[in-house]
VOGU-3710 file (C-alpha; in Angstrom, 3 decimals, decimal comma):
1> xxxxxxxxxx> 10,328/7,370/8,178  10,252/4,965/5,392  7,321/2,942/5,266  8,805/0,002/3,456  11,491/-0,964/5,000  10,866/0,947/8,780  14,736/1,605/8,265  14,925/5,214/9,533  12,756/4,593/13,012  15,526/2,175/14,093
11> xxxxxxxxxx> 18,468/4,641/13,266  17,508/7,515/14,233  17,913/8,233/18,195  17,611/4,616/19,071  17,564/3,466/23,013  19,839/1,106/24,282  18,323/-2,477/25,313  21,994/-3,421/26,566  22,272/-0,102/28,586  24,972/-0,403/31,378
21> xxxxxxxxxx> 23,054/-1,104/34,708  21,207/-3,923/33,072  22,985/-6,638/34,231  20,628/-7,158/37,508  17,334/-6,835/35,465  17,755/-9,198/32,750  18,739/-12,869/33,276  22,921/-13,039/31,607  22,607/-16,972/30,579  25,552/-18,971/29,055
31> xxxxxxxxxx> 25,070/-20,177/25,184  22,632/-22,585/25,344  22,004/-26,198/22,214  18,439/-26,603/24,205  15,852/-27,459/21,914  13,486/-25,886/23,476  12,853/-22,401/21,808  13,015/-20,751/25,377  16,320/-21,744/26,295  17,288/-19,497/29,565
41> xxxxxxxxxx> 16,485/-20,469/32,797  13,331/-19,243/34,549  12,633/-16,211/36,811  9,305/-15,004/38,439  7,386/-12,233/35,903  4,447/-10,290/36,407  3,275/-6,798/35,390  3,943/-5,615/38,714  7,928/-6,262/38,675  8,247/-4,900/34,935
51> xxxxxxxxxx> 6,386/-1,500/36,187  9,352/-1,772/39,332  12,054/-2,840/36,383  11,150/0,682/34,715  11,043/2,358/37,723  14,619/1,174/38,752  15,614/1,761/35,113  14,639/5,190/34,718  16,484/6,455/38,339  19,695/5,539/35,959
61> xxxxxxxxxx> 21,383/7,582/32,590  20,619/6,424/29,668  22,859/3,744/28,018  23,016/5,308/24,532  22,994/3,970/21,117  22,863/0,449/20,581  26,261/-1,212/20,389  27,938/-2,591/16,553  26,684/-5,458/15,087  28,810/-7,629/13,304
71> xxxxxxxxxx> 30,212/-6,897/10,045  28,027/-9,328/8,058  24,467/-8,534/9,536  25,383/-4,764/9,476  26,045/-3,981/6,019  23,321/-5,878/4,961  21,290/-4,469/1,802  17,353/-4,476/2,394  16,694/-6,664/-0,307  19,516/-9,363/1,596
81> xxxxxxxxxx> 17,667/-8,636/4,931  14,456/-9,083/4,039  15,774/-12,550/2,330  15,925/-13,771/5,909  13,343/-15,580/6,854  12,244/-17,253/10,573  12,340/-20,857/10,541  8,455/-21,689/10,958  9,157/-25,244/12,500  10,951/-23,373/15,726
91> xxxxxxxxxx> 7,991/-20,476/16,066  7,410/-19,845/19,576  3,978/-21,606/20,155  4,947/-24,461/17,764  4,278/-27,097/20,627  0,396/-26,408/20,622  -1,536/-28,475/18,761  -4,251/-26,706/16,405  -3,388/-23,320/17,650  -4,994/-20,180/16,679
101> xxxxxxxxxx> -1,970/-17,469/17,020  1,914/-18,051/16,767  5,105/-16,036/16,878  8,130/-15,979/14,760  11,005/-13,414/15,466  12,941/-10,344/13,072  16,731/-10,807/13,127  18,768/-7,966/13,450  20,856/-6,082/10,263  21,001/-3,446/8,362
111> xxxxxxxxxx> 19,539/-0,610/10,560  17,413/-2,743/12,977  20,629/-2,432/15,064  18,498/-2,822/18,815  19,477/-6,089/20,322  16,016/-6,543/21,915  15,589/-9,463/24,271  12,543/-12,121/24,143  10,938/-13,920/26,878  8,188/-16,793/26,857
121> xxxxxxxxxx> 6,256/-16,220/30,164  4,398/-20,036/31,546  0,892/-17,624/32,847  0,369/-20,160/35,531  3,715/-20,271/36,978  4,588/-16,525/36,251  7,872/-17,805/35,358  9,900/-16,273/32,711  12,151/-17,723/30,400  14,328/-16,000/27,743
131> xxxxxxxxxx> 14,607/-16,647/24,119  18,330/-16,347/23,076  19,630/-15,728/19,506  21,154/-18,624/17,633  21,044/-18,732/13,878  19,511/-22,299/13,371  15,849/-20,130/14,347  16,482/-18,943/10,661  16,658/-19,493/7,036  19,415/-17,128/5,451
141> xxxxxxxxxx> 18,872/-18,363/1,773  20,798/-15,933/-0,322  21,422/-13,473/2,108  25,163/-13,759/2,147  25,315/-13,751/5,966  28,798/-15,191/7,061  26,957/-17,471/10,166  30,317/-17,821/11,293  30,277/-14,534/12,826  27,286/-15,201/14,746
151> xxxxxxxxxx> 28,760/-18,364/16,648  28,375/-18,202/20,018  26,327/-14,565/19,754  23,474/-15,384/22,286  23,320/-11,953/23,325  22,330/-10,935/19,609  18,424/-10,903/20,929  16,263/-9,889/17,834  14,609/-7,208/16,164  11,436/-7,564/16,516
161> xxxxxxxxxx> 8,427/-10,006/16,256  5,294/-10,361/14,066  2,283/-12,414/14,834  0,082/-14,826/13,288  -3,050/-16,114/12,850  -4,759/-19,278/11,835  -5,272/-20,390/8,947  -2,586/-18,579/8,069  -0,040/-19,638/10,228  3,663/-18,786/9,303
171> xxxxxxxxxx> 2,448/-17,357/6,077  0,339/-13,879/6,472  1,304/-11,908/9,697  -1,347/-9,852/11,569  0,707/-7,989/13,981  4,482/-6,652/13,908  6,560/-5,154/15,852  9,418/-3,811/14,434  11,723/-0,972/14,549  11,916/1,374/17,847
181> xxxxxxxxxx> 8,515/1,316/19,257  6,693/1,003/15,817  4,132/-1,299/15,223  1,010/-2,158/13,086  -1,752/-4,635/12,633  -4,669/-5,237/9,773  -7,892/-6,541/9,258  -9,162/-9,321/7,417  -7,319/-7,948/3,986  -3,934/-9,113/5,419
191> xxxxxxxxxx> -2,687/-5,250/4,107  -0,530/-3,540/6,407  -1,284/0,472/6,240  -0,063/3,165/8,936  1,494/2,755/12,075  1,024/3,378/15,797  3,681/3,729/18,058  4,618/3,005/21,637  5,554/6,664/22,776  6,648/10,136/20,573
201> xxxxxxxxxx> 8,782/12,157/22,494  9,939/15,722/21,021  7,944/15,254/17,538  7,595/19,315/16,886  9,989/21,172/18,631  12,834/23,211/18,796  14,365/20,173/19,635  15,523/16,834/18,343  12,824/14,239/18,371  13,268/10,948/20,363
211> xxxxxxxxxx> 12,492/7,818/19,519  12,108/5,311/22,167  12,719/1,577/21,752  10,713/-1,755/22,954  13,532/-2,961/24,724  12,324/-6,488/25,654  9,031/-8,423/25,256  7,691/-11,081/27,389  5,315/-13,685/25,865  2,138/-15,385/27,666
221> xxxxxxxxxx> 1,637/-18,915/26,432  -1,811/-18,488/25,381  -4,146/-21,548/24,948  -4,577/-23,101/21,474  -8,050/-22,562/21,217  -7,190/-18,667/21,878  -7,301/-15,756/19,179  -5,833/-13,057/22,080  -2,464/-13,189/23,280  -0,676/-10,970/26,017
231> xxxxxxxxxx> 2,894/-9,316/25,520  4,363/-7,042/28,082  7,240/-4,541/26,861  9,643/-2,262/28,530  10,140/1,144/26,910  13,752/3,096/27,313  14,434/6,671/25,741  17,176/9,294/26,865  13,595/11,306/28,584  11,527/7,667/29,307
241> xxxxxxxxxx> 11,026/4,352/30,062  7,892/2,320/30,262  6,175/-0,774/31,027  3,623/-1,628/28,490  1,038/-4,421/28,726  -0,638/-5,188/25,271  -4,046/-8,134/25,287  -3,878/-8,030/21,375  -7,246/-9,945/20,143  -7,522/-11,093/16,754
251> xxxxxxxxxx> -10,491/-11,058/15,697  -11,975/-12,190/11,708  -12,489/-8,624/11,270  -10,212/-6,304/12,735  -7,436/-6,806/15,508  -8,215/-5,034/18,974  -5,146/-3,568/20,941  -6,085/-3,508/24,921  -3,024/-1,130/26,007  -2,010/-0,248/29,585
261> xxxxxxxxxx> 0,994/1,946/30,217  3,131/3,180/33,408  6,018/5,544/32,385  8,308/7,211/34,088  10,163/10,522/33,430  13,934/10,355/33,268  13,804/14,200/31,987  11,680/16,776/31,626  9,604/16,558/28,290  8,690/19,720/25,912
271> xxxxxxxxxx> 6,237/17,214/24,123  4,931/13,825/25,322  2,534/12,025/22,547  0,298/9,385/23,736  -1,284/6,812/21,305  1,067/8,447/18,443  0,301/6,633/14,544  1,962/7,522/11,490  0,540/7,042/8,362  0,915/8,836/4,714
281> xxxxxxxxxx> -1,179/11,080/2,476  -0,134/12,196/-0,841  -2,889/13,294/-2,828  -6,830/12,808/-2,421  -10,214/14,143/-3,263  -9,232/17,494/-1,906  -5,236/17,542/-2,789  -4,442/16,984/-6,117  -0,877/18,877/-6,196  1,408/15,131/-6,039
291> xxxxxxxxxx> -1,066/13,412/-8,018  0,548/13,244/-11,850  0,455/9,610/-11,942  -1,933/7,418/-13,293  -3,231/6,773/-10,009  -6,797/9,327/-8,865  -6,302/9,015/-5,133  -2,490/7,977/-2,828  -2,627/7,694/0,848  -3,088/5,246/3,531
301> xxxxxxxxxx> -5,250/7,407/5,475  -7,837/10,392/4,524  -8,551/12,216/7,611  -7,814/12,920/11,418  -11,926/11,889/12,947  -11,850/13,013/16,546  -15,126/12,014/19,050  -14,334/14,955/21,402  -15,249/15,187/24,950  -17,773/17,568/24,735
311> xxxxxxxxxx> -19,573/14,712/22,477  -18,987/16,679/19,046  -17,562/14,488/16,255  -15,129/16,391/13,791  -13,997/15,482/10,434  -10,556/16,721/9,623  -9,464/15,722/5,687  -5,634/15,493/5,361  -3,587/17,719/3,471  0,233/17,222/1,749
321> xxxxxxxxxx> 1,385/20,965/2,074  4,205/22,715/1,225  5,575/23,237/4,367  5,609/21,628/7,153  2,217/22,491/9,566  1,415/21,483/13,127  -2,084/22,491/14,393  -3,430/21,433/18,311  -7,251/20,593/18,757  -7,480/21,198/22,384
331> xxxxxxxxxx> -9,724/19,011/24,288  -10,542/17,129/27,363  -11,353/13,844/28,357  -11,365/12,484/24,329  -13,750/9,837/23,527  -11,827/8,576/21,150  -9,731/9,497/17,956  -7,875/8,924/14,735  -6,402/7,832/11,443  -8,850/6,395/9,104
341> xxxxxxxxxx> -9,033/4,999/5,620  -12,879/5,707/4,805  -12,533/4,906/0,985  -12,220/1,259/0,077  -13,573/1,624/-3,157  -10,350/0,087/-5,561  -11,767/2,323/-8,597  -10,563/5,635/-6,337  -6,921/4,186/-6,319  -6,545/2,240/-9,387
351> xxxxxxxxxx> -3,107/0,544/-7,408  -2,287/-2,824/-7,780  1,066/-2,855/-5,741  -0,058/-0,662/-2,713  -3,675/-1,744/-2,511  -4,880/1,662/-0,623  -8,542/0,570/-0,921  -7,270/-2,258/0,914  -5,457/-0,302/4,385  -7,294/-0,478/7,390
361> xxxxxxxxxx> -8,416/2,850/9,710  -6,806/3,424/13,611  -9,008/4,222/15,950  -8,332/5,386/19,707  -10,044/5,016/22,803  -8,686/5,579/26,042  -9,614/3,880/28,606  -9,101/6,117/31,721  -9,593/9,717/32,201  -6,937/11,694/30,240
371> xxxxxxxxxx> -7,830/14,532/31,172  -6,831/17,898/29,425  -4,646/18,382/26,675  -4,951/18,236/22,506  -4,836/15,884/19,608  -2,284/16,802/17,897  -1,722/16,209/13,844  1,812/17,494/11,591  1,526/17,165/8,304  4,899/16,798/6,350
381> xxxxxxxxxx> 5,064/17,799/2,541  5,675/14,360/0,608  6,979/13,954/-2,835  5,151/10,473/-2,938  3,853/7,511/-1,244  7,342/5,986/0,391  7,458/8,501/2,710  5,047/8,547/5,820  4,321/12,067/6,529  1,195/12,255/8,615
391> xxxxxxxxxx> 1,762/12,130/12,692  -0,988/12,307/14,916  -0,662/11,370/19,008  -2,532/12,711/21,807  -0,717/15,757/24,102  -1,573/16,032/28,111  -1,882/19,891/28,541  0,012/19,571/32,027  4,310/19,816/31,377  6,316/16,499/31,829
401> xxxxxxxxxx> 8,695/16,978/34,568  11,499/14,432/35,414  10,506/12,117/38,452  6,851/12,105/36,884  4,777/9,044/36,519  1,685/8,733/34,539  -0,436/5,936/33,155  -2,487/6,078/30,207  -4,627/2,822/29,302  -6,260/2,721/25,849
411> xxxxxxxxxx> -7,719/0,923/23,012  -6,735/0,505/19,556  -8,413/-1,055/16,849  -7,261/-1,861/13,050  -10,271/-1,956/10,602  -11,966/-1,116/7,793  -14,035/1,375/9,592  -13,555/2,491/13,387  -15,954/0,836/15,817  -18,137/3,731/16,920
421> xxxxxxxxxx> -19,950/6,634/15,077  -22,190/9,072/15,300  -25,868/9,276/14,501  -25,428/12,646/12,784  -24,832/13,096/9,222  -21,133/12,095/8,698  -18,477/13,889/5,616  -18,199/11,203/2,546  -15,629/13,559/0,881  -14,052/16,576/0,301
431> xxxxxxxxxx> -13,524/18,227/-3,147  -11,791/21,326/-4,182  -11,314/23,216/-7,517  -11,637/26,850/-9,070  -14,576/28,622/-8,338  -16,248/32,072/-9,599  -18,543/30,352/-12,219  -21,753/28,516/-11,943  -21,309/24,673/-11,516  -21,624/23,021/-14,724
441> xxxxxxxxxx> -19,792/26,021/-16,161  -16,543/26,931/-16,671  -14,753/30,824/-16,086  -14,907/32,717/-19,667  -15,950/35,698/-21,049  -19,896/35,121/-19,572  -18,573/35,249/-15,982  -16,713/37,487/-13,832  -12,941/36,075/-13,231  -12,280/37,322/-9,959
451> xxxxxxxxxx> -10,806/34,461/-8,603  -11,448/31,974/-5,886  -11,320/28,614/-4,448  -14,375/26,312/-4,788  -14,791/24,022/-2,267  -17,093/20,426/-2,228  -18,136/18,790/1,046  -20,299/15,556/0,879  -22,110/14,766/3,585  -24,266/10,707/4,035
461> xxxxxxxxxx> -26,247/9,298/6,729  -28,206/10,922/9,644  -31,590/12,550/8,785  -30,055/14,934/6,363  -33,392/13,559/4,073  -36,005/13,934/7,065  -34,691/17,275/7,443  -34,959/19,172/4,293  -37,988/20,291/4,177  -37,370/22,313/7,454
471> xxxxxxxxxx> -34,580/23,902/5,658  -30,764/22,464/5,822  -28,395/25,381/7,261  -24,364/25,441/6,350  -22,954/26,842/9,152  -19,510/28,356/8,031  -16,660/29,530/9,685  -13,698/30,908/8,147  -10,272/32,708/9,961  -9,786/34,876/6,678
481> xxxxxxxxxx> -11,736/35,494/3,364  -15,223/35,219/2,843  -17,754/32,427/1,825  -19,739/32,888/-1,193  -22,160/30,985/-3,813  -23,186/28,980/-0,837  -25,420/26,063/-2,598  -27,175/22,542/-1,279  -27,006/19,793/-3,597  -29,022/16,671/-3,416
491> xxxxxxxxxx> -26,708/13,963/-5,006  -28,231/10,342/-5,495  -25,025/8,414/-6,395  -24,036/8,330/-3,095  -27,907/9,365/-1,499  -26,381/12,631/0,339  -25,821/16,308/-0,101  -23,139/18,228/-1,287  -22,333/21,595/-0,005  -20,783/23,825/-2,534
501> xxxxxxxxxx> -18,666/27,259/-1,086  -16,206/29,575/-2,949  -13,713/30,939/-0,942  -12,490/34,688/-1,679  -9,360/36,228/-0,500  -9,900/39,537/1,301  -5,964/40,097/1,109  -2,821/38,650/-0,175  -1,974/36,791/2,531  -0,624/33,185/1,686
511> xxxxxxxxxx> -1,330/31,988/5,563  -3,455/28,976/6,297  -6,814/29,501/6,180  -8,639/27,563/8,770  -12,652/26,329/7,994  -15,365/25,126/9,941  -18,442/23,518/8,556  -21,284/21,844/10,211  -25,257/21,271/8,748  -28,277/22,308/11,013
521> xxxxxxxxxx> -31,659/22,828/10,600  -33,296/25,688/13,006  -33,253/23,935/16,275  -30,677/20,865/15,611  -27,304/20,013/14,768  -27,250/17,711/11,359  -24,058/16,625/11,246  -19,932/16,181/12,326  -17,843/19,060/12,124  -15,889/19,573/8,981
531> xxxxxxxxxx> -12,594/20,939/9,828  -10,052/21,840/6,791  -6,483/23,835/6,426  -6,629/25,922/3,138  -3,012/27,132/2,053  -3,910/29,937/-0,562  -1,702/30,755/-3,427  0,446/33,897/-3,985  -1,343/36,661/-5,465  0,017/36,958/-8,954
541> xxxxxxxxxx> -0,825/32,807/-9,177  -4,560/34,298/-8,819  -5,934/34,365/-12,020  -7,903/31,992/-14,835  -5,512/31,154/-17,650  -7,954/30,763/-20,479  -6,298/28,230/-22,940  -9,343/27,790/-25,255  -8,086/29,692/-28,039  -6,107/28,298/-30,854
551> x> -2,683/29,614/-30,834
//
C-alpha cells in the first residue's frame, strides 16, 4: 500500500459500512443544525450489543463496495484532500475544560470512499449518540470542493479519525485511524512509522486478499484529567465481521493499545492474520541492493523479534528480495512479537524528510491463550521507501470455517524500544559483504578467490563479557552451504562481539538459504536466536572482479 497517502488500503476490496440489512442496526436520523457535535438521538451501547450487532451482521451477505461519492469529493487530488482540514473548535471533546485527549474526524475523497459512521457514547448512561456529516466540521481552504454538493449529505459519515494529545491539542496527532482497518500511533517523537491493522484476511494465497473495513466507531467521553480513551469498532469483510474494543493509553513515552476482539466467520478463511502491521524496509546494515542514494540505511523497521512460547527470543533482520518470500515460524502460545525500529541513531539514516531514526517499534502481546499456529512475515521486493512491503500478523494453525467465532485479546505498544527483553545477549546488527580473505584484507593475488558470502552479526548485553573466558561458542545452522572462517571479535565501540562467518555454496542453487545463530558457552545459552534468509547469486555472478589495475 502506499504509505503516504494510505490510498490503496481504502480501494482495494473495501467493505461496505452502508451494506443493505443495516437499516435496523444503525440509528437513520433526519439532517440535523444541532450544535452539539453529536447530533442523532440516543440509543443504549455497550460491548455486549456490538459483539450481538456482528453476530446479526455476519448471518447476512456482504453489502459490497462502498457506494459513489459525489463528483467533487471523488476526484479529489491528494494534495486537494489533504488541504482539508477538521475544524478544531467543533473536535469531539471540545466541551471539557483542560482536557488531556481530543478527537477530530477524516472526511471522505479521493479513495477514502467508506462512509464510516461515528458515535459519542455518555459511559454512564451507555447511551449512544451519532455524529453526522455536515461540512461546517471542516475547513476546505483551497481544496476546490463544490460544498454545494454536500447539502443535506448527513449520511456522508467520515473517513476516519485521529487522536490527540495535550499539549498538543489539534496540532500533532498520536493515533489515526484511517483507511480500511489501518491504523498507527507514535511515541513521544510525534513520527508516524508502520502500521497495524484490524484483521488480514487472504494476505498469501492463491487467492485475492481482503481487506476489511472499521465500519463504525463509538466514542467514550473520557474525563479531562484522562490520557486513555475507549473506542469500540465493528469490522465487515466479504469472509468477517468483528467487534473490536480498543483502551488506547497515551502515555509521555509510548502509546499502549489494550485490544479485545470477537469475530465471526461469514466464510471459510484460507488465511486469518491476527495482530497484522505493515511497515517498509528498503535497504539496511545487511541489504545494501536499493541503497544508491545518499542515504546509509531506509526502512521503518529492521527486524521481525519474536519472544516464543517455549521462552526463546529470536532475532529475524529484514530483507528487500527479489521476489516475493513468505516464511511461517510455527509456534504456540507466543509471548509476544514484532516490528521494531532498534536504530535511532540519525547518523545511520542521514534523512531529514522521513526521520527513520525517529519511527517507533510494534510490539505484540496477547493477552489470552492463542494457542497454536505461526508468526508469519512476507517480504515484498521494493524499489524504495513509498512503498510498504513488510507484512507480519500472527496465523492460528486450526482452519477458519464459516459459522466460527474466536476472540483474540492483545496488547500493542508504539515505542522506541518494545517493553520487554531478554536477559541474554541480544543482536545490535547484522552486516554482510564478500568474504574469502582475511578481515582487514581485501581478495587479490595473496588469497584464494573462491568465492563466498561474509557475514557480520553483533551481539550487546547479557554476560557475553563474564563469559569469555569459559570460551564463547557460535552455534551455526545452515539449510545449504557450509560455514567457514568462523571468528569472535571483541568490538569496544559498541562494548559487544562480533561474529564473523563466510558462507560457501556447495552447489549452484540460487534458493534461499536459511541461518541460525545463537552464542553459548559449554553449559549455557548466551544469547537470542539470530534468524536470517540468504538469497545467493547465480553462479556465473560468483566471482571477484579485480578493478585495481589501470586500464
Amino acid at each position: 500500500m502506499n504509505r503516504r497517502r494510505f490510498i490503496k488500503a481504502s480501494m482495494a476490496l473495501a467493505a461496505a459500512c452502508g451494506t443493505p440489512g443495516l437499516a435496523g442496526l444503525f440509528a437513520q436520523n433526519a439532517w440535523a443544525q444541532d450544535a452539539a457535535i453529536a447530533d442523532g438521538s440516543s440509543r443504549p451501547f455497550d460491548f455486549a450489543s456490538l459483539k450481538e450487532m456482528a453476530g446479526t451482521l455476519a448471518k447476512s451477505p456482504w453489502g459490497g463496495a462502498p457506494g459513489p461519492l459525489p463528483d467533487t469529493l471523488a476526484k479529489l487530488t491528494p494534495q486537494a484532500y489533504n488541504s482539508i482540514q477538521y475544524d478544531a473548535a467543533h473536535s469531539l471533546w471540545n466541551n471539557l475544560n483542560d482536557r488531556q485527549l481530543d478527537v477530530q474526524f477524516f472526511h471522505v475523497g479521493m479513495g477514502f470512499r467508506r462512509r464510516v459512521r461515528m458515535y459519542s457514547v455518555d459511559p454512564a448512561s451507555r447511551e449512544a449518540r451519532e455524529i453526522h456529516f455536515r461540512p461546517e466540521l471542516f475547513q476546505y481552504n483551497d481544496a476546490g470542493v463544490d460544498t454545494r454538493q454536500l447539502e443535506g449529505q448527513s449520511d456522508l459519515g467520515f473517513a476516519g479519525f485521529r487522536a490527540f494529545k495535550a499539549p498538543e491539542l489539534a496540532r500533532r496527532d498520536v493515533v489515526s485511524f484511517l483507511g480500511a482497518s489501518y491504523f498507527r500511533a507514535v511515541d513521544d517523537t510525534f513520527q508516524y512509522g508502520l502500521s497495524a491493522r484490524g484483521l488480514a484476511v487472504d494476505t498469501y494465497t492463491d487467492g485475492i486478499e481482503e481487506f476489511p473495513d472499521f465500519t463504525a466507531f463509538w466514542f467514550e467521553t473520557p474525563k479531562a484529567s484522562d490520557t486513555t480513551f475507549v473506542v469500540y469498532a465493528l469490522l465487515d469483510s466479504p469472509s468477517v465481521t468483528g467487534a473490536y474494543k480498543f483502551i488506547i493509553s497515551c502515555e509521555t513515552k509510548q502509546v499502549m493499545m489494550e485490544v479485545e476482539n470477537h469475530l465471526f466467520v461469514r466464510k471459510a478463511v484460507k488465511q486469518l492474520g491476527i495482530a497484522p502491521m505493515t511497515s517498509m524496509f528498503s535497504c539496511g546494515t545487511n541489504e545494501r541492493r536499493m541503497c544508491d542514494t545518499i542515504h546509509p540505511q531506509i526502512h521503518d523497521s529492521d527486524r521481525l523479534a519474536m519472544w516464543r512460547g517455549n521462552g526463546e527470543w529470536v532475532c529475524r533482520p529484514l530483507n528487500n528480495p527479489q521476489k516475493l518470500q513468505f516464511n511461517a515460524y510455527m509456534d504456540e502460545s507466543p509471548k509476544g512479537f514484532g516490528l521494531l525500529q532498534m536504530d535511532h541513531n540519525f547518523a545511520s539514516y542521514q534523512d531529514v524528510m522521513g526521520w527513520y531514526d525517529k519511527r517507533p517499534s510494534l510490539w505484540v502481546e496477547p493477552r489470552n491463550d492463542w494457542g497454536k499456529g505461526s508468526v508469519n512475515l512476507m517480504e515484498i521486493p521494493t524499489t524504495g521507501e513509498t512503498l510498504d512491503n513488510i507484512v507480519c500478523f500472527w496465523q492460528p494453525e486450526k482452519p477458519v470455517q464459516a459459522g466460527d467465532e474466536l476472540t483474540f485479546q492483545y496488547r500493542l505498544y508504539w515505542s522506541a524500544e518494545p517493553p520487554v527483553r531478554t536477559h541474554l545477549a541480544r543482536i545490535y546488527a547484522t552486516r554482510t559483504g564478500m568474504g574469502s580473505f582475511p578481515e582487514g584484507w581485501a581478495p587479490g593475488e595473496h588469497f584464494p578467490q573462491q568465492w563466498s558470502r561474509r557475514f557480520a552479526i553483533d551481539f550487546v548485553g547479557g554476560d557475553l563479557k563474564a563469559a569469555a573466558p569459559k570460551g564463547i561458542e557460535p552455534v551455526i545452522t545452515l539449510s545449504s552451504g557450509v560455514a567457514k572462517q568462523v571468528e569472535i571479535l571483541y568490538v569496544a565501540p559498541f562494548d559487544g562481539y562480533r561474529i564473523l562467518f563466510d558462507w560457501y555454496p556447495t552447489s549452484d542453487s540460487m534458493e534461499p538459504v536459511d541461518m541460525r545463530l545463537f552464542l553459548r558457552t559449554k553449559d549455557d545459552t548466551l544469547s537470542e536466536t539470530w534468524l536470517y534468509q540468504y538469497f545467493p547469486p547465480p553462479p556465473d555472478k560468483r566471482k571477484y572482479v579485480d578493478d585495481r589495475q589501470m586500464r
